[in-house]
C-alpha positions in Angstrom: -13.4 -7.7 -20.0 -15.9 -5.2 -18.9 -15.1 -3.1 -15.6 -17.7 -0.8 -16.2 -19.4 -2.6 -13.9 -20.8 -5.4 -11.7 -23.6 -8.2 -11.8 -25.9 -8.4 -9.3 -24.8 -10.8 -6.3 -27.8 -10.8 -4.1 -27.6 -13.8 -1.8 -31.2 -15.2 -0.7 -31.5 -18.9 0.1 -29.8 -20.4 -2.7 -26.2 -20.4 -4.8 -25.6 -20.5 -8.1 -22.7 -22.6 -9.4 -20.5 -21.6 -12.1 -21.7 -24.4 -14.5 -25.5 -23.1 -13.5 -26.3 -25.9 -11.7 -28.0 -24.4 -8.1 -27.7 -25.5 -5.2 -29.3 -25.1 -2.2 -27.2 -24.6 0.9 -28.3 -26.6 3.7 -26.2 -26.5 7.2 -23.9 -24.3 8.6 -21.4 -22.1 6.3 -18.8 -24.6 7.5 -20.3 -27.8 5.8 -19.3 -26.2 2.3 -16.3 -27.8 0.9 -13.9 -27.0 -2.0 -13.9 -30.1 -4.8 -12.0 -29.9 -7.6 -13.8 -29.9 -10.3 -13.0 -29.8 -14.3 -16.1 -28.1 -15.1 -15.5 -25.1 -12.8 -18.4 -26.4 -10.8 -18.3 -26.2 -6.8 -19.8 -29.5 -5.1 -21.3 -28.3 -1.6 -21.3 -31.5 0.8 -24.0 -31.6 3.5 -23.3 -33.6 6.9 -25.7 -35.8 8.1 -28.2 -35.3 10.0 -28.5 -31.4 9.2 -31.4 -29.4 8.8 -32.5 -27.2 6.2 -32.4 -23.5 6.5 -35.1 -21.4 6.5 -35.3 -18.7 4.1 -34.9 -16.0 6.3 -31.4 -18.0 8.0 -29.9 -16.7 4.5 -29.5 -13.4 3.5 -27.2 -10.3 2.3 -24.9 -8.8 4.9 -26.2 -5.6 5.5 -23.3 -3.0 6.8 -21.7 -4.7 9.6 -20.5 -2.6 12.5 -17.3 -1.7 12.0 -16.5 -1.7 15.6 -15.6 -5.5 15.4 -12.9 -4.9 12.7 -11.3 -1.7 13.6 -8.9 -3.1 16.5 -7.5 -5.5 13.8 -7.1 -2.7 11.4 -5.4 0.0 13.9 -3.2 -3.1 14.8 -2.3 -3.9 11.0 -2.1 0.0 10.3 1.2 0.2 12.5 3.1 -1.3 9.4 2.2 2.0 7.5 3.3 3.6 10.6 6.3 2.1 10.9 7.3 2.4 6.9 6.5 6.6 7.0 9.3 6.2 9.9 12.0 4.4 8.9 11.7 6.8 5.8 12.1 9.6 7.5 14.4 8.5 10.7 17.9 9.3 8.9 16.9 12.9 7.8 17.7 14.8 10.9 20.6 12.9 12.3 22.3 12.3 9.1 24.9 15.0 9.9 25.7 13.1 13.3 25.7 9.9 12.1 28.1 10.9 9.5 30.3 12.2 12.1 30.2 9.7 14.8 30.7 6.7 12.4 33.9 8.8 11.0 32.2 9.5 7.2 31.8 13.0 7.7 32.8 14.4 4.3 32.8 11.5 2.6 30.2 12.5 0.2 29.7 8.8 -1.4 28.8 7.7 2.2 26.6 10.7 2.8 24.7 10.1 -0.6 23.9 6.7 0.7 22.6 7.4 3.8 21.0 10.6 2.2 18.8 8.2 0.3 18.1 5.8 2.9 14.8 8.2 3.3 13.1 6.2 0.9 11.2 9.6 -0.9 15.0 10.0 -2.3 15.7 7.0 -2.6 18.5 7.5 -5.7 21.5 9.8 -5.2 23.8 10.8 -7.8 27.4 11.8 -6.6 29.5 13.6 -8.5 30.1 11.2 -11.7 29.0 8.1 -9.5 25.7 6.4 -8.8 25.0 4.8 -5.3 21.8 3.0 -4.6 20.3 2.7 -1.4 20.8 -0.6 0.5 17.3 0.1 2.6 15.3 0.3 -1.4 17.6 -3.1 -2.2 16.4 -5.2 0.5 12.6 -3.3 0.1 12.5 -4.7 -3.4 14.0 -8.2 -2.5 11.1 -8.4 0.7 8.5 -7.2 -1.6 9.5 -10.2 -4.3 8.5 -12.6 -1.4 5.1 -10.8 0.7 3.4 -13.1 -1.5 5.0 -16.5 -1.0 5.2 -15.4 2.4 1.6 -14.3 3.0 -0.2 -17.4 1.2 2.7 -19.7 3.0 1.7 -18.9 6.3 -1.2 -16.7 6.4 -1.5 -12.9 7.2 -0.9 -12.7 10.7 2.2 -14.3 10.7 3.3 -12.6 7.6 2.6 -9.4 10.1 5.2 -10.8 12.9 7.9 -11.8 10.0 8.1 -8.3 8.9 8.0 -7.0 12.3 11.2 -9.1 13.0 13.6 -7.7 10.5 12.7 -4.2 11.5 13.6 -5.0 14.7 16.9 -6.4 14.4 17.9 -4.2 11.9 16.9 -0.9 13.9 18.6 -2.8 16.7 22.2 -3.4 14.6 22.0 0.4 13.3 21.4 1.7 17.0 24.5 -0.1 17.9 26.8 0.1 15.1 30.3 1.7 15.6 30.9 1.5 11.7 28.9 2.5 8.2 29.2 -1.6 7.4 27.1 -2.0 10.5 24.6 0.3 9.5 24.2 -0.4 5.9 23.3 -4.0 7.2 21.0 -2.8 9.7 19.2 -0.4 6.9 19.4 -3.7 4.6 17.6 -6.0 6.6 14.9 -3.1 8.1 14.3 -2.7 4.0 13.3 -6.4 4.4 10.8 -5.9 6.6 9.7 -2.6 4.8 9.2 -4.6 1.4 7.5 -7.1 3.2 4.8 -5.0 5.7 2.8 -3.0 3.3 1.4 -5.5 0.7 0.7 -7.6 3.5 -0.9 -4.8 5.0 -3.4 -3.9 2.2 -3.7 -7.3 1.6 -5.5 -8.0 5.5 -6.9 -4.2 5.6 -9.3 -5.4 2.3 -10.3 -8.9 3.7 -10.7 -8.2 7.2 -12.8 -4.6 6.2 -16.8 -4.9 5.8 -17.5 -3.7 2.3 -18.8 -0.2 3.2 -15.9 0.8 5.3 -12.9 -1.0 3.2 -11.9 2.1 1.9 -12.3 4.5 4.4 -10.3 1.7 6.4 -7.8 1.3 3.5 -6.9 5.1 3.9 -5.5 4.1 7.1 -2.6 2.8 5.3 -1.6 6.5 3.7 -2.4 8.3 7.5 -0.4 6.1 9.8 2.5 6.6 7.1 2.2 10.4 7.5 2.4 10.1 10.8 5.5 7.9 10.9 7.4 10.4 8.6 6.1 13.1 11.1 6.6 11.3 14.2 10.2 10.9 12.7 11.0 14.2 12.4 9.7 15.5 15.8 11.7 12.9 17.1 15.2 13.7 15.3 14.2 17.3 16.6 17.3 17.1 19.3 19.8 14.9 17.6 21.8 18.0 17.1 22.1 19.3 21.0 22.0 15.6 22.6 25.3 13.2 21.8 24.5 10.3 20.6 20.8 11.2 20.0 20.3 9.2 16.4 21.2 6.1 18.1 17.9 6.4 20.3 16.0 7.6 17.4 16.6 4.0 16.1 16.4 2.4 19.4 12.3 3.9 19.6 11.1 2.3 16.2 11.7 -1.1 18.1 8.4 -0.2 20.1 5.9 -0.6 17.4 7.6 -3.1 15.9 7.6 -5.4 19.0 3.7 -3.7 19.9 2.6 -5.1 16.0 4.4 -8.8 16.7 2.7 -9.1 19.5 -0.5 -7.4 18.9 -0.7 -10.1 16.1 -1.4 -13.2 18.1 -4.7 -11.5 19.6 -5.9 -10.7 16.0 -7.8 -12.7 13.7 -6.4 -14.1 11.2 -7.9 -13.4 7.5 -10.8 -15.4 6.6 -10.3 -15.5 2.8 -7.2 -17.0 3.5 -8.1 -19.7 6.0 -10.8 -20.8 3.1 -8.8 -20.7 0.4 -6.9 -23.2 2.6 -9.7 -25.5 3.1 -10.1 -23.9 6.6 -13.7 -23.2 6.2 -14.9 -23.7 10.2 -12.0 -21.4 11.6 -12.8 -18.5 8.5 -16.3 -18.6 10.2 -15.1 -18.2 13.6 -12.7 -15.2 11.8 -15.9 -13.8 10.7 -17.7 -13.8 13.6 -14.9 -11.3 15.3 -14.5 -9.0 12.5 -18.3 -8.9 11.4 -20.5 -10.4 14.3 -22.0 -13.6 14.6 -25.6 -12.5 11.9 -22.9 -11.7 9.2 -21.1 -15.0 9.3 -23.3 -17.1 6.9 -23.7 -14.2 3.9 -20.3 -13.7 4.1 -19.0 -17.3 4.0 -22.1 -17.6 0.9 -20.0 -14.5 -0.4 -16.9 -16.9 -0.3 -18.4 -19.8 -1.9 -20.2 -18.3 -4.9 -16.4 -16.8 -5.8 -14.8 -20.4 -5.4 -13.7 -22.1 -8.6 -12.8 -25.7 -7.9 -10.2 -26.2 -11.1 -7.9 -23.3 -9.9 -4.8 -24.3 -7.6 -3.2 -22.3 -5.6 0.4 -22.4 -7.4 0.5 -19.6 -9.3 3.3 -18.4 -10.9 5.1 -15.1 -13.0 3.9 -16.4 -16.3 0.5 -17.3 -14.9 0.2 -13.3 -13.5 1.8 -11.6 -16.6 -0.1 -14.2 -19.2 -2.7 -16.1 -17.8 -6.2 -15.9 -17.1 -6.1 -12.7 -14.7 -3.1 -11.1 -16.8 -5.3 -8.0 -17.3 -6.0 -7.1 -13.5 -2.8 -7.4 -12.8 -1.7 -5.8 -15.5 -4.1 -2.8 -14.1 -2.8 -3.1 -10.7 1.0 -2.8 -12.2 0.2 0.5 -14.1 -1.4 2.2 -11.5 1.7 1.5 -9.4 3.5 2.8 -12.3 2.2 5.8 -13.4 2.0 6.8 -9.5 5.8 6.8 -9.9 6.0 8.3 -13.1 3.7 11.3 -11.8 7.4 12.4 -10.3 6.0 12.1 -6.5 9.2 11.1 -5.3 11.2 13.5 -7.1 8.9 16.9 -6.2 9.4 15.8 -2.4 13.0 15.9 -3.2 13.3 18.7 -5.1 10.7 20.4 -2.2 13.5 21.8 0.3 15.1 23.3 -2.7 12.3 25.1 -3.8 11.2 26.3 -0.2 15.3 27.3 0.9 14.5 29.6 -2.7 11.2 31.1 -0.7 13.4 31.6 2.5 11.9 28.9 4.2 13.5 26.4 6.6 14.0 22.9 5.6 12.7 22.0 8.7 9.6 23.9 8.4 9.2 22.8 4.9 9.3 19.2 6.0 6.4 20.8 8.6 4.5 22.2 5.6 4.8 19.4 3.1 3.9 16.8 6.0 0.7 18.6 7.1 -0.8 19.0 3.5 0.1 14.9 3.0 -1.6 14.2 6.2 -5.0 16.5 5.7 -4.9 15.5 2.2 -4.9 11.7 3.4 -7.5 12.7 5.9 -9.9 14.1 3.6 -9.1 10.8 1.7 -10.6 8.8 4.3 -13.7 10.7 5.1 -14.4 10.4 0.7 -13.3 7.1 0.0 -16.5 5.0 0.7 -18.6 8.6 -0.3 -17.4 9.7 -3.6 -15.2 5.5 -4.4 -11.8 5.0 -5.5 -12.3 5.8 -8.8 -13.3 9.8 -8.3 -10.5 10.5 -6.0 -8.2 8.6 -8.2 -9.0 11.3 -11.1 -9.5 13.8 -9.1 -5.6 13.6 -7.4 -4.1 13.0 -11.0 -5.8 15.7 -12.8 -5.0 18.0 -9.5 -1.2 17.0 -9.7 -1.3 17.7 -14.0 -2.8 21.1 -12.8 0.1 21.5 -10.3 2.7 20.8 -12.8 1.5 23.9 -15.0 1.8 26.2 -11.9 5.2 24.4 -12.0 6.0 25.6 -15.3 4.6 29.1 -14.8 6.6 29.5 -12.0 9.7 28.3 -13.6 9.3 30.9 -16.5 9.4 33.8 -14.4 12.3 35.4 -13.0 13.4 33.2 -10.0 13.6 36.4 -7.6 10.5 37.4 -8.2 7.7 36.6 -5.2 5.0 35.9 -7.9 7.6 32.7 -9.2 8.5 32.2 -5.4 4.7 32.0 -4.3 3.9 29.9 -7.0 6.5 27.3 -6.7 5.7 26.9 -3.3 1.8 26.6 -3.5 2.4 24.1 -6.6 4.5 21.8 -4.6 1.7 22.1 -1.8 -0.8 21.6 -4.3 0.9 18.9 -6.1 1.7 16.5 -2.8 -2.4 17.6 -1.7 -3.8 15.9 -4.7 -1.0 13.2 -4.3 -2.4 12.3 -0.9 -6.8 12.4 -1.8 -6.1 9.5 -4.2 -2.7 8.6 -6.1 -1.2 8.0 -2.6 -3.2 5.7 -1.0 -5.6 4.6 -3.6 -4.0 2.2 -5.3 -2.7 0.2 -2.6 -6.2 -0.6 -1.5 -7.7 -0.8 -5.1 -5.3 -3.4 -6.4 -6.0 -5.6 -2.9 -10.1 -5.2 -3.9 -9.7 -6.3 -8.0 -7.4 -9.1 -7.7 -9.1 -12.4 -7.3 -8.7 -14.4 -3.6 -6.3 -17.1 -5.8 -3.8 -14.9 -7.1 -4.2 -11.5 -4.6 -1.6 -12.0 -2.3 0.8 -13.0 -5.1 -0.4 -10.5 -7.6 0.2 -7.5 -5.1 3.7 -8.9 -4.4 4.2 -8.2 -8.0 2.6 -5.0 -8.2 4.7 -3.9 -5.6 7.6 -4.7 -7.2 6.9 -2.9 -10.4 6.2 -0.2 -7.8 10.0 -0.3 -6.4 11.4 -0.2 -9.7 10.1 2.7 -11.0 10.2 4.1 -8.3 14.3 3.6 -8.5 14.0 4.9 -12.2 12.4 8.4 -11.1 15.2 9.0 -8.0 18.0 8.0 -10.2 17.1 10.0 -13.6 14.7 13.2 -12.2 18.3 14.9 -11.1 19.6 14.2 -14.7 16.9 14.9 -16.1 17.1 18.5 -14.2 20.0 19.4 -15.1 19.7 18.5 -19.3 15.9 19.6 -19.9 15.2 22.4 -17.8 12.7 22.4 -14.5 10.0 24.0 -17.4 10.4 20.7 -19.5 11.1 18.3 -16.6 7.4 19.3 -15.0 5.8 19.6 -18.0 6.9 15.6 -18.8 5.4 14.9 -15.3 2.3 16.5 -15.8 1.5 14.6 -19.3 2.5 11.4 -16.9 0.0 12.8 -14.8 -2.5 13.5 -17.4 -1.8 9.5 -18.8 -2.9 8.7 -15.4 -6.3 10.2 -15.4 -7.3 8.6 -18.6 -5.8 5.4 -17.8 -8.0 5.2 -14.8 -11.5 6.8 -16.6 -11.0 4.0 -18.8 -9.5 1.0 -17.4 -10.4 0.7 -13.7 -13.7 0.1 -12.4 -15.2 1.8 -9.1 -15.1 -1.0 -6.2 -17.1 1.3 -3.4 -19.7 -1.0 -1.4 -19.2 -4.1 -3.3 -17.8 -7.4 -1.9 -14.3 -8.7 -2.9 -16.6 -11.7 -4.4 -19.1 -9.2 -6.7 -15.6 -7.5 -7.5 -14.2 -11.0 -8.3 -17.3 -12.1 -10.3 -17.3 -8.9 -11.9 -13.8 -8.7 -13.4 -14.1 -12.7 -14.2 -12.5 -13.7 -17.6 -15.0 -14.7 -20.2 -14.4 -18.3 -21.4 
């Protein structure tokens, strides 16, 4: 499979079918219909009475304004929002919540809640081990986006994930007991598994081509400002009673603003044609891209559409079949973004600034306002300099943190020069995080993987994504403690290194192209 690059998929007034055959397409967008077909060819049916196009009736979109999609995009972004908050919301009133709940000292209790901020996800106790509830029901929510998603389409998908959030931040707002808020955190971690694939998922189809990714970096900002709207917001829980209770109470808002944004947004228009829906994806298109975009895109749709391929598609068909090596792409990005020790550096962060006399709570200030200009300068690059530049840029910057890492570590710890340097690795190390490891992949994965399988496929990616994302919190303490912080960064960095050469060689840039020139592009040879 070549993803070195992409075919030409210029669109005048005819379409090529798969088998060779061309046909020309007479009529509105809507008269093409999906035939099965053995031969992987795709019959276009013509209703009576309609009248030829003219040449100039057919042709390449050519940068539709964005202001027709961005509503639905700010709308869908609140999921990121929401995520980067319910990460953070227990961070600040942990201490209070341990205390009013009557755990206070119980450090098995603590630990949980501790890693209910899902950047710490994995707490070892003492001799004991004690996952958190919120990553258990993220992972079980994640196994279903898919299902979910290509059940009953994107938007809806939306308002099921909003619904769990809300009665879970509703049950841990009211709770007089830890039971009651270990439920509550297990059914927002629902919601939180389900949200961002579907998110990345409608952010790519719903994006014209030239602005997907500087959309797509949406995703990455909105959960920066979650995690720092979080923290501003936990700013009183220790002078006002009963404070964390309200601090739950707030991330309701969103949630009920994105349910009920929803109904006012368009639904995806991949997914209402790969449903057979083709005259409502047109009317789709006409909101997000204006009414002269409609017929090149839904020509886009149709020279993609392979009548043989059903739409069940199973675990064996994603790890084996035909697509097996875009998602296996998709799962290793996910993977090494893990294994570049993210996670881990953010927890190990307070520790290092409390060393350089700084407050936790201006460290959390720090660290978020590097994530956030890091994210920013993301989206102003992403549709300049494409996913794949960032993407080698952040892991090679993070490789180059981890040596300052080492450096630092190898000098005495009182010393400023170790002091300076720790801090302005971890700051380095969470900047190049945020340009492209962060929110590149997310977006990437949602562009390679074919219409079929993409909603699936990133349920699955996501999952590989919460797993090793477990592994990372649950050894990196360990891990600590046997090898050293001199060894432990420099494993991360050769992670990090394995990244950047994994990407040079494996994943192709997607910048400007349609999801259909990606999908013909990456197409299996038979």
């Amino acid at each position: 499979m070549n993803f070195a690059g992409s075919p030409s998929c210029a669109i005048r007034n005819q379409v090529w079918t798969d088998s060779g055959m061309r046909v020309h397409p007479h009529g509105s967008a809507s008269m093409y219909k999906r035939m099965p077909s053995k031969d992987y060819t795709n019959s276009v049916e013509l209703e009576d009475g309609s009248e030829p196009l003219q040449d100039d009736m057919v042709q390449e979109s050519t940068d539709p304004s964005p202001r027709h999609s961005l509503p639905h995009v700010l709308v869908a972004s609140l999921v990121s929002f929401l995520f980067g908050y319910h990460l953070g919301v227990v961070n600040e009133p942990l201490e209070s919540i341990s205390h009013d709940l009557g755990f206070s000292g119980d450090s098995l209790a603590e630990g949980v809640f501790f890693i209910y901020d899902l950047m710490k996800l994995v707490c070892i106790v003492n001799e004991g081990l004690v996952v958190s509830t919120c990553l258990g029901g993220a992972f079980l929510g994640s196994l279903f986006s898919g299902l979910i998603a290509d059940g009953v389409g994107r938007r809806r998908a939306f308002q099921l994930c909003a619904l769990p959030m809300i009665i879970g931040a509703s049950c841990s707002a009211t709770t007089n007991n830890l039971t009651g808020m270990l439920v509550g955190r297990f059914i927002v971690g629902i919601g939180l598994g389900i949200g961002p694939p579907v998110a990345s998922l409608y952010i790519t189809e719903v994006s014209p081509p030239a602005v997907r990714g500087t959309y797509g970096s949406f995703i990455q900002i909105s959960t920066c400002l979650g995690l720092m709207g979080a923290l501003l917001i936990g700013i009183p829980v220790k002078t006002v009673p009963g404070w964390w209770r309200i601090c739950f109470w707030l991330s309701t808002i969103p949630s009920t603003i994105l349910a009920l944004a929803m109904i006012f947004c368009a639904e995806s228009p991949h997914w209402l044609y790969k449903r057979g829906r083709n005259a409502e994806a047109e009317v789709e298109f006409q909101k997000l891209l204006g009414a002269a975009n409609v017929r090149p895109a839904m020509a886009e749709l149709l020279k993609s559409d392979r009548g043989d391929e059903n739409d069940n598609v199973g675990i064996s068909e994603l790890v084996y079949g035909r697509h097996s090596r875009v998602v296996f792409i998709g799962s290793t990005l996910f993977a090494l973004q893990q294994l570049s020790g993210i996670n881990a550096v953010f927890y190990f962060s307070s520790t290092v600034f409390k060393s350089a006399g700084v407050s936790s709570n201006l460290a959390n200030a720090f660290v978020g306002i590097v994530n956030l200009l890091g994210s920013f300068i993301a989206l102003l690059l992403m549709d300049k300099l494409g996913r794949k530049v960032l993407l080698l840029w952040s892991f090679f910057g993070m490789a180059i943190s981890t040596v300052i890492q080492v450096v630092a570590a190898g000098l005495l710890a009182s010393t400023y020069g170790a002091l300076y340097l720790s801090v302005g690795g971890m700051l380095m190390f969470v900047f190049s995080f945020a340009i492209g490891a962060g929110p590149v992949p997310g977006l990437l994965l949602s562009e390679i993987f074919p219409n079929r399988i993409r909603a699936k496929a990133m349920a699955f990616c996501m999952s590989v994504h919460w797993v090793f994302n477990f592994m990372v919190g649950l050894l990196f303490l360990r891990l600590l403690e046997l090898m050293g912080a001199q060894l432990l960064y420099s494993m991360l960095g050769t992670f990090c290194l394995i990244g950047g050469v994994f990407v040079k060689r494996n994943v192709m840039e997607t910048k400007g192209k349609t999801l259909q020139e990606i999908e013909i592009a990456l197409l299996p040879q038979d």
